[in-house]
C-alpha positions in Angstrom: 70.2 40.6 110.1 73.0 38.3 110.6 75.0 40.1 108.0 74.5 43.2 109.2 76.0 44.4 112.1 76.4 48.6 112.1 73.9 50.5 112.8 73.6 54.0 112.6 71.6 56.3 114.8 70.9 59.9 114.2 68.5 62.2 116.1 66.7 64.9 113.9 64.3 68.0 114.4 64.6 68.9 110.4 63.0 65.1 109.0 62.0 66.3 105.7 65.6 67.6 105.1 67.0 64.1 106.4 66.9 63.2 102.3 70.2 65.2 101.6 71.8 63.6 104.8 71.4 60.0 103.6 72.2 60.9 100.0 75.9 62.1 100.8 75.9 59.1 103.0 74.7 56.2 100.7 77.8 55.0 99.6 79.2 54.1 103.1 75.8 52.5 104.1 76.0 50.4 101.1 79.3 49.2 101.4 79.4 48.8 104.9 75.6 47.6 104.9 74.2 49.3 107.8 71.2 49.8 109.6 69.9 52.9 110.0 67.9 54.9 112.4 66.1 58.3 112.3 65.0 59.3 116.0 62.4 62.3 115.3 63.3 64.3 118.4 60.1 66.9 119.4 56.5 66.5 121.0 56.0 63.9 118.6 59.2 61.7 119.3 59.5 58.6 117.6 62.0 56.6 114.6 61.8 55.6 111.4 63.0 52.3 111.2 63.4 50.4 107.9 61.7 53.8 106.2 58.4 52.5 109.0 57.1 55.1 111.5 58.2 53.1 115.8 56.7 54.5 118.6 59.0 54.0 121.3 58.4 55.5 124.2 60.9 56.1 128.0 61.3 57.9 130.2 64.8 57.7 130.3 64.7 59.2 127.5 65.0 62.9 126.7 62.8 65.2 124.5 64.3 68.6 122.7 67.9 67.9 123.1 70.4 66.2 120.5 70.4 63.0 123.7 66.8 62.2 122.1 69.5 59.4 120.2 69.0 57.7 123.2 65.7 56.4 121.5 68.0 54.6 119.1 70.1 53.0 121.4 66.8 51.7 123.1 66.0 50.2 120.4 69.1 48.3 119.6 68.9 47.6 123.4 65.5 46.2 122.9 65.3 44.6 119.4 68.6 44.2 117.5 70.8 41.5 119.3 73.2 41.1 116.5 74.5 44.9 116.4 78.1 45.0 117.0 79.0 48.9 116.2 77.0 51.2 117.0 77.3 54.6 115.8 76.1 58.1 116.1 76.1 61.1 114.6 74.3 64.5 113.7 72.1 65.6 110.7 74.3 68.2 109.8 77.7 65.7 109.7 79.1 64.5 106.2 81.7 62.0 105.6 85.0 63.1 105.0 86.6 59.9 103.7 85.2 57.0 105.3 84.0 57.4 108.8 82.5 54.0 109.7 85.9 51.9 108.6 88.0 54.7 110.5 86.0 54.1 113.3 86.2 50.5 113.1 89.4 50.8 112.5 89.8 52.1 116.3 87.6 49.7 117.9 89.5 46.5 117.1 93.0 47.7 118.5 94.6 47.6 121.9 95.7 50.9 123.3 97.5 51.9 126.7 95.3 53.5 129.4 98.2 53.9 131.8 101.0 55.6 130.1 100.8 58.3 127.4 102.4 58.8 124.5 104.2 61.8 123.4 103.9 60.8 119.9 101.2 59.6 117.3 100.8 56.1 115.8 103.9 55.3 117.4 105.7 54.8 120.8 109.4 56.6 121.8 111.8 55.4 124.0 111.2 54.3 127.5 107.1 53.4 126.8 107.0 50.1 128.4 106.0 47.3 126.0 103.6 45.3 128.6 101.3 48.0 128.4 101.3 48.8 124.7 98.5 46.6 123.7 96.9 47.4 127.3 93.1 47.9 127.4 90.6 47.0 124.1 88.9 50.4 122.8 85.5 50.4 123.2 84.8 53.9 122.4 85.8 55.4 119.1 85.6 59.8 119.9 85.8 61.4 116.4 86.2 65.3 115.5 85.3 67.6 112.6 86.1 69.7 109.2 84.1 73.1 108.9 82.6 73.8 112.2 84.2 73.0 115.3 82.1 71.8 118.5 82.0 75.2 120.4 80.1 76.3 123.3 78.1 79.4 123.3 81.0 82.1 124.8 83.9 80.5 122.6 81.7 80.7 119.5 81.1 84.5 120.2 84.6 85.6 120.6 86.6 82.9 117.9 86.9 84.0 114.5 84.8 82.1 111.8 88.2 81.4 110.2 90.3 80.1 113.0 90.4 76.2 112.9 91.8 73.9 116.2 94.2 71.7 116.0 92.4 68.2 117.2 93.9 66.1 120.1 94.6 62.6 118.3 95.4 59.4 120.8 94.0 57.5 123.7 92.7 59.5 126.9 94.2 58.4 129.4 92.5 56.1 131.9 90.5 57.9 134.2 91.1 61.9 132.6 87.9 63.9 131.4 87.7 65.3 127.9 84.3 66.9 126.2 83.1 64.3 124.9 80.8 65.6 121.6 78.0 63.2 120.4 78.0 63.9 116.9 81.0 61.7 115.4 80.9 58.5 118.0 81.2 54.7 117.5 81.2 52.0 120.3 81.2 48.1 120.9 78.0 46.9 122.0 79.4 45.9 124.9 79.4 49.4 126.3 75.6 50.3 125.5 74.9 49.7 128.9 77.3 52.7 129.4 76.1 54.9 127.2 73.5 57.1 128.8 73.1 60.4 127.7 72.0 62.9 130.3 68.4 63.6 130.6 68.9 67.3 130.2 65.6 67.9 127.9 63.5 68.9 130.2 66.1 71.1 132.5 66.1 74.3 131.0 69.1 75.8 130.4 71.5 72.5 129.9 70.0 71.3 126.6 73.5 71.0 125.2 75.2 68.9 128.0 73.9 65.8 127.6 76.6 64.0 125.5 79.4 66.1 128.0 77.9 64.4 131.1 77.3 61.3 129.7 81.2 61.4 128.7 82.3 62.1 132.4 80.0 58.7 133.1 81.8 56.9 130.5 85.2 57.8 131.4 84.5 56.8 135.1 82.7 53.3 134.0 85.8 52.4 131.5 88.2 53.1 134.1 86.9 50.3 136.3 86.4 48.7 133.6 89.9 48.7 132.0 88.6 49.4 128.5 90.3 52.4 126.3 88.7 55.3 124.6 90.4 56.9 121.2 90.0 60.7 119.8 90.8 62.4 116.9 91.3 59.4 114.3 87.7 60.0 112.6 86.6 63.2 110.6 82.9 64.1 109.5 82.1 67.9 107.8 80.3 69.5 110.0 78.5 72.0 108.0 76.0 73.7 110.2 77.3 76.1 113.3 74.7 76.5 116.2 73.2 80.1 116.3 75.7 81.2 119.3 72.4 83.3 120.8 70.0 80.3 120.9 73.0 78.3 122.1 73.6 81.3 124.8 70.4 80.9 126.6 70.4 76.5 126.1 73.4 76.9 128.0 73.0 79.0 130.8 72.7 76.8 133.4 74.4 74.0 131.8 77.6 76.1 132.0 77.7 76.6 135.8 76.3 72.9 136.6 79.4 71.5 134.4 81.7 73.8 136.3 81.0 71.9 139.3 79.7 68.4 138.3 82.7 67.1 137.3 84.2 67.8 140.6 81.9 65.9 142.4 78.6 68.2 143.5 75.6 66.0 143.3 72.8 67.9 143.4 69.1 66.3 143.1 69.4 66.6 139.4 72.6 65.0 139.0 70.8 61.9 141.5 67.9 61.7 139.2 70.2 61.4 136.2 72.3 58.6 138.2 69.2 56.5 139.3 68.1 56.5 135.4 71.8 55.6 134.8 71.0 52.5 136.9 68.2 51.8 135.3 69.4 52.3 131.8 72.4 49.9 132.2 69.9 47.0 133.6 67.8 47.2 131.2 70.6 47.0 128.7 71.6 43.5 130.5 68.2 42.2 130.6 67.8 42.5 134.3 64.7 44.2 133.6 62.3 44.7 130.2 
């Protein structure tokens, strides 16, 4: 294991399909000789480790909902100390280019947290040099080719053909931004941060998981002083949500976002705090 320190998680509901997902992949894992990890996300959750069958169980843990990765990062957590990148992304996701090194890339620079830049890759007049190589980037947010990451609404009423134009540069220290699971990579330094909601079993919030587990994020690296980058990393994302199904996951989801981030803590959102707690001790051994 000493050589090898990526490692790759991806969450699934499709396993026997998982074949064509590591096929257009192979070449990255091989030269970037990573570890991989399936989570099987359903009744039945468990990974595939090392192509052998893991039951890991916790209940911190989330069932039916694309945050079952959090199995993964238990399991790094748990069993592999010498991880150093750690990233994450969908079934459906296909390199464009070379995600991991792009990635990678990100994570061993220096960005500003305080100040931002009007420009990209580079900084205009009057951005103060002391705070150019700021805050280290722990968090590496990537986008996507094909399908965009829509909720249900803007799905229904954006034409197949329109294509956004993708925010690319550091978010600022301490602003929110939607942050999308499927194109990720962190240090492991900030797996203790990294909790993604336990929305499973709420009905109706399904898909909001990664988006509240981003708010946490950007609140934790702010005290921190750590940096978080977007936009520098591409996959093709090939497979759009059926907007109906996604209607109905979302439901409830949309209103609790509406007011989440602005501070109303219901008994869910204390629930999902307290296994916060618990998930970021257990990721610095203060308990097993």
């Amino acid at each position: 294991m000493a050589d090898k320190t990526i490692v790759v998680v991806v969450p699934t509901i499709r396993p026997e399909t998982i074949s064509v997902f590591l096929d257009a992949w192979k070449d990255l894992f091989k030269k970037h000789n990573v570890e991989f990890i399936l989570v099987v996300d359903g009744k039945d959750q468990h990974i595939i480790y090392n192509g052998k069958r893991v039951n890991l169980k916790s209940e911190l843990v989330s069932k039916f909902s694309a945050g079952s990765r959090q199995l993964g990062f238990l399991y790094i957590a748990k069993y592999l100390p010498d991880i150093e990148y750690i990233f994450t992304t969908d079934d459906d996701c296909f390199p464009t280019g070379d995600p991991i090194q792009d990635h990678i890339d990100q994570l061993n620079r220096k960005a500003p947290i305080s100040w931002l830049s009007t420009a990209t890759d580079i900084y205009l007049r009057g951005f103060p040099y002391g705070v150019r190589e700021e805050a280290p980037v722990m968090l590496s947010h990537g986008v996507w080719d094909s399908v965009p990451d829509y909720d249900a609404p803007t799905q229904l009423l954006t034409p197949k053909e329109f294509r956004p134009t993708y925010y690319k540069g550091v978010i600022p220290k301490g602003i929110f931004f939607p942050m999308c699971g499927m194109n990720i990579m962190f240090r492991r330094e900030a797996l203790p941060y990294v909790y993604f909601a336990p929305v499973g079993q709420y009905k109706g919030a399904e898909r909001f998981d990664d988006i509240w587990a981003g708010l946490e994020i950007v609140k934790d690296f702010a005290k921190l002083s750590w940096g978080i980058v977007s936009g520098y990393v591409r996959v093709n994302h090939l497979r759009a949500s059926n907007v109906f199904t996604s209607l109905a996951k979302e439901a409830v989801g949309i209103k609790k976002n509406e007011e989440y981030w602005k501070g109303f803590y219901d008994d869910w959102y204390k629930d999902f705090i307290n296994k916060r707690e618990r998930w970021f001790k257990l990721c610095t051994k203060d308990i097993k």
